[in-house]
N, CA, C and O of each residue as an XYZ file, in Angstrom:
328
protein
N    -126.056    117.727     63.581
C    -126.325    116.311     63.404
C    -125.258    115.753     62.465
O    -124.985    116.441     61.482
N    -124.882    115.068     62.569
C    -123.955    114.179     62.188
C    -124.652    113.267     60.725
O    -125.839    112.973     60.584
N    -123.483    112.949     59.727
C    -123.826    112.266     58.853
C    -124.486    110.911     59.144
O    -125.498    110.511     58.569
N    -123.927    110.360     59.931
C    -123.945    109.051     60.480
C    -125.898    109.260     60.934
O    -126.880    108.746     60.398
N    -125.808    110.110     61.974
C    -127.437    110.522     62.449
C    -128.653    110.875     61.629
O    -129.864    110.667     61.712
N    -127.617    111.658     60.583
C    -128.783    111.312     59.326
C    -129.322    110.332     58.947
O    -130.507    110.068     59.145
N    -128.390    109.536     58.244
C    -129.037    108.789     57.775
C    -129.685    107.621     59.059
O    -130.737    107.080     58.718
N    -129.390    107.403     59.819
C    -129.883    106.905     60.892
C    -131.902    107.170     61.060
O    -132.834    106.376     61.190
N    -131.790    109.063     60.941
C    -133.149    109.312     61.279
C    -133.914    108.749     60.029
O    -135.050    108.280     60.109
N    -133.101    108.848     58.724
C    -133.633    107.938     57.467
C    -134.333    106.701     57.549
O    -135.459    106.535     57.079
N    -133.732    105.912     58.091
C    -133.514    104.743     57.953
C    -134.890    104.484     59.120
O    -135.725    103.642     58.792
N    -135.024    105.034     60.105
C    -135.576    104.789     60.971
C    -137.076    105.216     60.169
O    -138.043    104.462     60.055
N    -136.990    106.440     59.725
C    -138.412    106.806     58.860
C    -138.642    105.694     57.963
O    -139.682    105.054     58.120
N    -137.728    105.319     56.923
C    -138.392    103.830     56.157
C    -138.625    102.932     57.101
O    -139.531    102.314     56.543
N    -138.449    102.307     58.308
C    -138.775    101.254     58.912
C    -140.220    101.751     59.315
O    -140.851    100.833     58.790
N    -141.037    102.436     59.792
C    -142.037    103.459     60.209
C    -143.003    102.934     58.798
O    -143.941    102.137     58.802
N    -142.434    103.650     57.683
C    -143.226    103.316     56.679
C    -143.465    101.680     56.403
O    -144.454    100.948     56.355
N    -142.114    101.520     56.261
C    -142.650     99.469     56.098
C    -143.186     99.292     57.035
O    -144.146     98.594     56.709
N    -143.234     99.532     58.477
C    -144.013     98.705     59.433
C    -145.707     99.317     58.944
O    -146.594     98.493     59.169
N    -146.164    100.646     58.322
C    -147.048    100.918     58.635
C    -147.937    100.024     57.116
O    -149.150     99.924     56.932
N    -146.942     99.566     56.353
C    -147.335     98.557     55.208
C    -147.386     97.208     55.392
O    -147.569     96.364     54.516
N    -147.174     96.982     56.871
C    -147.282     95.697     57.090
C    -148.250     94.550     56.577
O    -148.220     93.319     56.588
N    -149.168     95.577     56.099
C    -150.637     93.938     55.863
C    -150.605     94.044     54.162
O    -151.329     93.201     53.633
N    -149.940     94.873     53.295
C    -149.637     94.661     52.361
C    -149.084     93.703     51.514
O    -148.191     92.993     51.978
N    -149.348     93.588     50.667
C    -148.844     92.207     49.557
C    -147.803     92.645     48.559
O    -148.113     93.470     47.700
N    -146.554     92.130     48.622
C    -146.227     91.300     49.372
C    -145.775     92.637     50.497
O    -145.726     93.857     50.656
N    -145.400     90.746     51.329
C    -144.910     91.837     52.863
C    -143.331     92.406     52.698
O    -142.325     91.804     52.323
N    -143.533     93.968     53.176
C    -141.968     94.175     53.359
C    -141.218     93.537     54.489
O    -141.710     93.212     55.569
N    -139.823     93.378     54.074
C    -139.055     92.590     55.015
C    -138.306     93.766     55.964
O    -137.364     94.507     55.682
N    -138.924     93.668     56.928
C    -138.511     94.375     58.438
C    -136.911     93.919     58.606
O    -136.082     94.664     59.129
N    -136.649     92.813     58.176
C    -135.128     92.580     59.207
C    -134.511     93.289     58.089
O    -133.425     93.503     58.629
N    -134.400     93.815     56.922
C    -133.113     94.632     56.051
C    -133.365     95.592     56.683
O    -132.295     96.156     56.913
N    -134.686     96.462     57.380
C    -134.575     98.042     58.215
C    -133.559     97.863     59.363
O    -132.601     98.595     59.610
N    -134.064     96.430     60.205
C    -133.586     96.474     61.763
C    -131.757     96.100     61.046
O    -130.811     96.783     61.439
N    -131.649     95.484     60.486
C    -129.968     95.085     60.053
C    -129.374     96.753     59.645
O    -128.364     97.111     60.250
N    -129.848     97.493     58.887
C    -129.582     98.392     58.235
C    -129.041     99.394     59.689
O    -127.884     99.715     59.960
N    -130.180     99.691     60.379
C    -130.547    100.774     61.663
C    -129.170    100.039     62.349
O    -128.057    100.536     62.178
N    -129.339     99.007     63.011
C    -128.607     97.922     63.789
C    -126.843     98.719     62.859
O    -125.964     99.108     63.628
N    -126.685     98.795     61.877
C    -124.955     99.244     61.334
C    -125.139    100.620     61.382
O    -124.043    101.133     61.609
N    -125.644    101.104     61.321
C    -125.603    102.426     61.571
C    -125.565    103.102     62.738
O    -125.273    104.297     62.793
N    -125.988    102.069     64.200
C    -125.941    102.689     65.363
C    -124.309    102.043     65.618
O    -123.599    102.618     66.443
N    -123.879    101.079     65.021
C    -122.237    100.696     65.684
C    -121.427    102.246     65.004
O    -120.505    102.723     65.666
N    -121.758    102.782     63.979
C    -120.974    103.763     63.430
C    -120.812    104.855     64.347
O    -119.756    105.416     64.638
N    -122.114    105.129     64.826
C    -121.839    106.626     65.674
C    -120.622    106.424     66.439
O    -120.150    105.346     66.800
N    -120.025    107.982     66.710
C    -119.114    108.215     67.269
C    -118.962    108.006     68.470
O    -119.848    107.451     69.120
N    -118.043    108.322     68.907
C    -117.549    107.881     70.610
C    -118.322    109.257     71.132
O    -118.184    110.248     70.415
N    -118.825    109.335     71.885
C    -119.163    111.067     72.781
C    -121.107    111.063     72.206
O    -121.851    111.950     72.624
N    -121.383    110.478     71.704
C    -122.559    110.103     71.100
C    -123.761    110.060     72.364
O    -123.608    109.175     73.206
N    -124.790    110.869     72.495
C    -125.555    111.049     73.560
C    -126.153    109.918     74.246
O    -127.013    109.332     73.588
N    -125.976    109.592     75.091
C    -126.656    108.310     76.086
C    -127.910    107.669     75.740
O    -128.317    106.546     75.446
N    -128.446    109.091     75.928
C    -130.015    108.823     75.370
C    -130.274    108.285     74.103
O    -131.116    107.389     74.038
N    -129.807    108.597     73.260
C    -130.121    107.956     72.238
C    -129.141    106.962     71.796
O    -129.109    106.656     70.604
N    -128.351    106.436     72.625
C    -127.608    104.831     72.265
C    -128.959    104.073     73.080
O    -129.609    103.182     72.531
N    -129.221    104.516     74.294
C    -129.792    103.676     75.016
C    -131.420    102.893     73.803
O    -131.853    101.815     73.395
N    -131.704    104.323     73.746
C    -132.690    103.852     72.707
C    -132.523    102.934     71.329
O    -133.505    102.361     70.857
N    -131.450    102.855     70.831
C    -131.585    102.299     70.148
C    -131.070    100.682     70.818
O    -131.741     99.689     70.536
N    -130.272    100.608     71.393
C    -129.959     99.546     72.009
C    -131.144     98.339     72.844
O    -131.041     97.137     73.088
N    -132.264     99.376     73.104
C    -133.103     98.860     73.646
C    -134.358     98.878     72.329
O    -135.553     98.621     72.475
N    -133.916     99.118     71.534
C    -134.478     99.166     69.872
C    -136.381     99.740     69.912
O    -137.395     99.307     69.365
N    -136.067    101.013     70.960
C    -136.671    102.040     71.172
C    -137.183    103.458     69.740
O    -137.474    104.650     69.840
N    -137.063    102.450     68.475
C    -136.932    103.154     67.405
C    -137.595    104.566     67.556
O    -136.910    105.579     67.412
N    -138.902    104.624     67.840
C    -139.702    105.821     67.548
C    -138.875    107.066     68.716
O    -138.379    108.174     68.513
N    -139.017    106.361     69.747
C    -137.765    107.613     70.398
C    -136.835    108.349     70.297
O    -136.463    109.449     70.707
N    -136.265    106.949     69.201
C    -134.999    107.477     68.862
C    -135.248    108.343     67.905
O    -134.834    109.499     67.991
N    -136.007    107.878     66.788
C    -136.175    108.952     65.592
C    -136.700    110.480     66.411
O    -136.377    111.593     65.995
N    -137.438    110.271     67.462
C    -137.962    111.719     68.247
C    -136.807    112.214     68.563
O    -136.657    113.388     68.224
N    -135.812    111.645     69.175
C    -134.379    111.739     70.056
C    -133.925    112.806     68.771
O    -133.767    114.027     68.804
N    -133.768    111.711     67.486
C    -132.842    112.519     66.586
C    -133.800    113.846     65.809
O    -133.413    114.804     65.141
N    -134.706    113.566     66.081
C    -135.948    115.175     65.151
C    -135.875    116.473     66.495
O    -136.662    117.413     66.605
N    -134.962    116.234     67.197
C    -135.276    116.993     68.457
C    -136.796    117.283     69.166
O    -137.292    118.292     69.668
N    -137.152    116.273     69.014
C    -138.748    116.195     69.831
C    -138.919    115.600     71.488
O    -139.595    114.741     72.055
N    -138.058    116.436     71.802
C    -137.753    115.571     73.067
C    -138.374    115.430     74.310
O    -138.086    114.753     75.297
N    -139.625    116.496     73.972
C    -140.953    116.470     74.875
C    -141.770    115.737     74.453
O    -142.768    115.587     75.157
N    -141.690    114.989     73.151
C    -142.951    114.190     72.819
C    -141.701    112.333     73.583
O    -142.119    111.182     73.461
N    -141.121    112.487     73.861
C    -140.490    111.227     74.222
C    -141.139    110.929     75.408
O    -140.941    111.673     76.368
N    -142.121    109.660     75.555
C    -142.503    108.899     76.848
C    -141.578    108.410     77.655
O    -140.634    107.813     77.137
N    -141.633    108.534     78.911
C    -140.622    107.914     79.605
C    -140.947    106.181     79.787
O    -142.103    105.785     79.931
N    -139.946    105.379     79.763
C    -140.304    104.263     79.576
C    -140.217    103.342     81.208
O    -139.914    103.745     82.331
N    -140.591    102.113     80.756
C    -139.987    101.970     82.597
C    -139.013    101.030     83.155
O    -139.170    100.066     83.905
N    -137.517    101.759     82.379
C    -136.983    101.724     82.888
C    -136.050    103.132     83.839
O    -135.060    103.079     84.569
N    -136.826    104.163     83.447
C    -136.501    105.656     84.386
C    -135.831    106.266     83.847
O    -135.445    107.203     84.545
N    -135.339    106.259     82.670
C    -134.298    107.132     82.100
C    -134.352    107.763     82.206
O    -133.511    108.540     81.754
């Protein structure tokens, strides 16, 4: 895994947590995760697996974090057939 993918699967775990703090006071702000995730997927490298650009592109977060934990049997297929 790549530095870049690290922190990626990071980043994706704090968004997980803020979303799951959502009804909390005050509210965390979701768009510094999605901005954060969002620069970190332009970084990955060129040769970078399909599957998981697609996911994030289609801002498929939890997949992706599965994509990057190698959980790749717990990944639902979505419908668009990937």
């Amino acid at each position: 895994m790549t530095t870049t993918e690290q922190q990626l699967l990071e980043a994706l775990k704090k968004l997980e947590a803020a979303v799951a703090g959502i009804n909390s006071q005050p509210k965390p702000d979701l768009m510094t995760h999605f901005d954060r995730i969002d620069a970190l997927a332009a970084e990955l490298p060129d040769g970078t697996d399909g599957e998981l650009l697609h996911y994030l592109h289609k801002k498929g977060y939890q997949k992706a974090r599965l994509y990057l934990e190698g959980r790749f049997s717990e990944i639902e297929k979505g419908g668009c057939l990937r």
